[in-house]
Each structure stands twice: as C-alpha cells, then as structure tokens.
matplotlib code that plots the C-alpha trace (Angstrom):
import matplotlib.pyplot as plt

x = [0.0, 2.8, 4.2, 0.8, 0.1, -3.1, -5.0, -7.9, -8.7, -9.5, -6.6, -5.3, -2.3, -0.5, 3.1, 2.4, -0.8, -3.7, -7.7, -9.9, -11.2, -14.7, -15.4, -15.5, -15.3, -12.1, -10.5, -11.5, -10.2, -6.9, -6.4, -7.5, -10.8, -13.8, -17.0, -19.1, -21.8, -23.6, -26.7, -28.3, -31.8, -33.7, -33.2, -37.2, -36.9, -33.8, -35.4, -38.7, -36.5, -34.6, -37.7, -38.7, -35.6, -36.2, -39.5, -38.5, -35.3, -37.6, -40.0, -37.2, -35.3, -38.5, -38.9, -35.1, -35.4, -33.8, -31.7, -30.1, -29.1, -25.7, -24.5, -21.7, -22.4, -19.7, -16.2, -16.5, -17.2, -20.7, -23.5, -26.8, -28.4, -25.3, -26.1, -29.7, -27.9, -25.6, -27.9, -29.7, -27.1, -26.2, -28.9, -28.6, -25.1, -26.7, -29.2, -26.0, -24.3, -27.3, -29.5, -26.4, -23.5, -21.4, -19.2, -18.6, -15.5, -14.6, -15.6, -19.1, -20.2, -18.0, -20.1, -22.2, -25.0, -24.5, -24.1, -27.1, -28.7, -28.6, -31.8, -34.1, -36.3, -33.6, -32.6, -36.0, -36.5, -33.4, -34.4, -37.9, -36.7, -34.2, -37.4, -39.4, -36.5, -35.8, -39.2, -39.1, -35.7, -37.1, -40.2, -38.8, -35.2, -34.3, -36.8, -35.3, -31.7, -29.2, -28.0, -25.2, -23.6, -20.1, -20.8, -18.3, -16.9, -14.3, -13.5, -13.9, -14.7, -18.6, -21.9, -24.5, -27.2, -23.7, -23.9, -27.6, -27.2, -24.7, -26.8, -29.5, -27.7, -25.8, -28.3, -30.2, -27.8, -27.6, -31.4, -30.5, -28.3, -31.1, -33.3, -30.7, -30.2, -33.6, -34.5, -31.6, -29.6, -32.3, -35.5, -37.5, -39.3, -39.1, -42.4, -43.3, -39.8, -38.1, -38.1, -35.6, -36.9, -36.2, -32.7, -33.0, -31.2, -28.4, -25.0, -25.7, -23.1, -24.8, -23.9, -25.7, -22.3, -19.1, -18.8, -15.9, -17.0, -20.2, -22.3, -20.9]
y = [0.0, 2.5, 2.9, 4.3, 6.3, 4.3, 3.5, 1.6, -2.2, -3.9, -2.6, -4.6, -4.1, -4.5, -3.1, 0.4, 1.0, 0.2, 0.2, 0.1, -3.4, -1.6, -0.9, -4.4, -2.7, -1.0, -4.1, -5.6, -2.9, -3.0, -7.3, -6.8, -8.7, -8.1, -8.1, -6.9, -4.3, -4.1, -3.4, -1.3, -1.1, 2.1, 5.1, 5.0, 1.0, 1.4, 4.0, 1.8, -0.9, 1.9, 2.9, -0.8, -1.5, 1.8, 0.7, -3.5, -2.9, -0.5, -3.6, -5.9, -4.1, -3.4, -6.4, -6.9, -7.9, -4.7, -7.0, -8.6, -5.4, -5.0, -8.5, -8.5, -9.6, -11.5, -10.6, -6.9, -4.6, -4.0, -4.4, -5.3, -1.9, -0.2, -2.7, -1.1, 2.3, 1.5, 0.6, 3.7, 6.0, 4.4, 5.3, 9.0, 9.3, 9.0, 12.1, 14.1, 13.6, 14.5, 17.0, 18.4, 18.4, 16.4, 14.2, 10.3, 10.0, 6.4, 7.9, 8.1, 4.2, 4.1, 5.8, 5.3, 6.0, 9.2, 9.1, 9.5, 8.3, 4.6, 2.9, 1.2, 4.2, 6.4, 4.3, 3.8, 7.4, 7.9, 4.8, 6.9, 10.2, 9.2, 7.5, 11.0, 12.7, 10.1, 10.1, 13.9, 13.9, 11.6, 13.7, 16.9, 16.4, 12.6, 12.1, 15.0, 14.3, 13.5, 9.8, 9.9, 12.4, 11.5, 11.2, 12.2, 9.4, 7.9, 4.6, 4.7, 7.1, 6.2, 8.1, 9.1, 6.0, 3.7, 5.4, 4.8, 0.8, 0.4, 2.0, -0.1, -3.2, -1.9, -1.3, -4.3, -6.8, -5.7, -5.7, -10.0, -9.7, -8.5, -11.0, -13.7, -12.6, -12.5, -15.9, -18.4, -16.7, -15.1, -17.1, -14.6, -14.8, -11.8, -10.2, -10.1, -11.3, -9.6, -12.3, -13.4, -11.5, -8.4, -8.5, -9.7, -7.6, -6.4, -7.9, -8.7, -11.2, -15.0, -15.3, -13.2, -14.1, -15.8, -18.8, -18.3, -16.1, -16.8, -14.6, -14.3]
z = [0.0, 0.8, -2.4, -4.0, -1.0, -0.5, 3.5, 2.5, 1.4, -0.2, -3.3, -6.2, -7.7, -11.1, -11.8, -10.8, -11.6, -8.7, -8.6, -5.1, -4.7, -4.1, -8.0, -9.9, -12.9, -11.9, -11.3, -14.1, -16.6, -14.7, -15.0, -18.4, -18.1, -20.5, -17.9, -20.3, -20.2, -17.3, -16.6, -13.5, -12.4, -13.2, -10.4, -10.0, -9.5, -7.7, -5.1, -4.8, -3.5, -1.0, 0.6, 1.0, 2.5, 5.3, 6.2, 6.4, 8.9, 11.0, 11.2, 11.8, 14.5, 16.0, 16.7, 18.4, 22.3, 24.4, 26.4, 22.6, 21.1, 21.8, 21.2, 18.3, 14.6, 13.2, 12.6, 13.3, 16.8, 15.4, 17.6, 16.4, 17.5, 15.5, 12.3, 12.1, 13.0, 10.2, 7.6, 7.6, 7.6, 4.4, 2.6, 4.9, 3.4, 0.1, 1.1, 2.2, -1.3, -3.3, -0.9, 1.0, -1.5, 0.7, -0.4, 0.0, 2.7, 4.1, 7.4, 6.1, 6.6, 10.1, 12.0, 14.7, 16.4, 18.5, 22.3, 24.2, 20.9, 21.0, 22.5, 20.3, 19.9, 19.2, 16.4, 15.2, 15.2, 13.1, 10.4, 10.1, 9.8, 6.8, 5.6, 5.1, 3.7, 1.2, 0.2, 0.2, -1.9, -4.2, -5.0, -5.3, -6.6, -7.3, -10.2, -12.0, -11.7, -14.1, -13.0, -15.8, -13.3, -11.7, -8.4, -5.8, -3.8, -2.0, -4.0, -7.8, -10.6, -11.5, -12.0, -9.3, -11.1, -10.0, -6.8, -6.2, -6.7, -4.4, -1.8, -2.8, -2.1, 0.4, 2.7, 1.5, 2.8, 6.1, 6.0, 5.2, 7.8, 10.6, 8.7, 9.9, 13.2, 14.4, 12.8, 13.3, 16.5, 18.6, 17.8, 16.8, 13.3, 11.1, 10.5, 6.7, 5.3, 2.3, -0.6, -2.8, -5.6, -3.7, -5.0, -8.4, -10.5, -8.3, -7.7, -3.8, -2.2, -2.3, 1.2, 4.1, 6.2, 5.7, 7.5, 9.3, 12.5, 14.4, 16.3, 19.7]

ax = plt.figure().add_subplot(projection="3d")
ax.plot(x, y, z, "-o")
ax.set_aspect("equal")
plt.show()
C-alpha cells in the first residue's frame, strides 16, 4: 500500500498501476478482463427498492429484544443496534451527497449511532426520519436528476445512477443480515420477510455471512 500512497482495502495491484477493490469494474479494466456491459436497475426501481428497505429494517429491528441489542455480529465490533444504526445511515449518506452536496469519505459508513442516541427508539427514530427525507428527496429532486452524473466518492470514478445501486444493495444486505439474526440466532421470526426477488437484478453477495466467525 505505501508505495501508492493508499489507506484503505480492499486494493489490487498491477506493476504500478492500482484500482480500489470496491469498484469491480475498476478491477476488471486493470487485469485486463472483459466483464461486459452491465446493466443497473432504473433510479425509480432502484429508489422503490430503498424505501422498502427503510420501512423493512424498521420492522425488523423493531422487533429486536432490548436485552439482545448489543451483542456483536460476526467478525466486526458492530453491535446489532449499530447494524440497524448503520444501515440507515447508508442510505442517509446517500441524502447528504445529493441534498447536501457532501461528499462520500470512508468515514461516512463508520459511523455510529450518536451518544445518548442509542436505545431502540432512538434508532427507530433515526431509520424513520431518513425515511421521510428520502421520500421527500425523491419527489422533489431525485426524479429529476441526471443519474449519468459523476458522483463524488471515496473509492472509484462512476456516476451518481452507479452510486444509487450500491446503496440499494448496500443497505439491502444488512437488511438479510437482521433478517438472519432474528431468525436463526435469537429465535424470533421476522415479521413479513423480504423475498428473494427483492434482490434480483443487483450484484448482492450469495452469502448473508461468511462462515468463518459466528455470532458471539
């Protein structure tokens, strides 16, 4: 890493030329492999999907025993209150890019919910208020923008319609990842389940989890 100045993972290297391990396609041109055209999901589908996602890990965290929130998910310091935390500030760090003019940093997925801010209701609070002013972006700005747009962020050159399908999948596999805890590690069945189908069409991992760290 310290000969291209770089302080992030994942990075792949070549000679002396480097892309983020974050943008597939960057990779790909750099390894010289043809992926092809790809093809992303409309904005308006994309955004449908986003508000789903808001209003499903509301549900699902609602439903998340007091006494089980800060147990760890795997591999990572995260607790499960921070996950749902987490998950919509993804989709708020979206809102500050396009309604605030703020750019995409790393430190803009690592945070976490604020002190004093951090019981269930706070959190819920927070997951509905992003709600409203996504729905409010949407209406008033998001259906009018250009999505062919660079977008300004902290991993790869790519538009703002790039930007809005990783947020989209993003946030939707740590909503399969609250799914999972609830069901197989605290007992608790998720109230009306996001399908399969939910993510057809975007490039979301196969696996909710690796294998290798379980919950603690």
């Amino acid at each position: 890493m310290k000969p291209f100045g770089v302080r992030m993972l994942p990075l792949v290297t070549r000679g002396e030329r480097y892309a983020n391990g974050q943008s597939l396609r960057d990779v790909a041109d750099l390894v010289g492999v043809d992926i092809g055209e790809q093809t992303i999901l409309p904005p308006e589908e994309l955004a449908r999907r986003i508000e789903t996602i808001l209003v499903a890990e509301q549900r699902f965290f609602g439903q998340m025993p007091e006494d089980q929130m800060q147990r760890e998910v795997p591999g990572r310091p995260r607790s499960f209150a921070n996950l749902a935390w987490h998950t919509f500030n993804v989709i708020d760090a979206w809102l500050e890019h396009e309604a605030e003019g703020i750019p995409l940093v790393v430190a803009s997925y690592a945070r976490n919910a604020p002190k004093g801010k951090e019981r269930k209701s706070d959190i819920l609070a927070y997951g509905a208020d992003v709600e409203r002013r996504f729905k409010d972006w949407w209406q008033r700005q998001g259906q009018h923008t250009d999505f062919e747009e660079e977008a300004e962020t902290y991993y790869a050159k790519q538009s703002k319609h790039d930007f809005l399908e990783r947020t989209t999948w993003h946030a939707g596999q740590h909503v399969r990842q609250m799914m999972m805890i609830l069901d197989d590690f605290i007992g608790v069945k998720p109230i009306d389940p996001l399908p399969d189908s939910m993510w057809a069409g975007l490039p979301m991992p196969e696996k909710v989890w690796d294998d290798e760290k379980p919950i603690k």
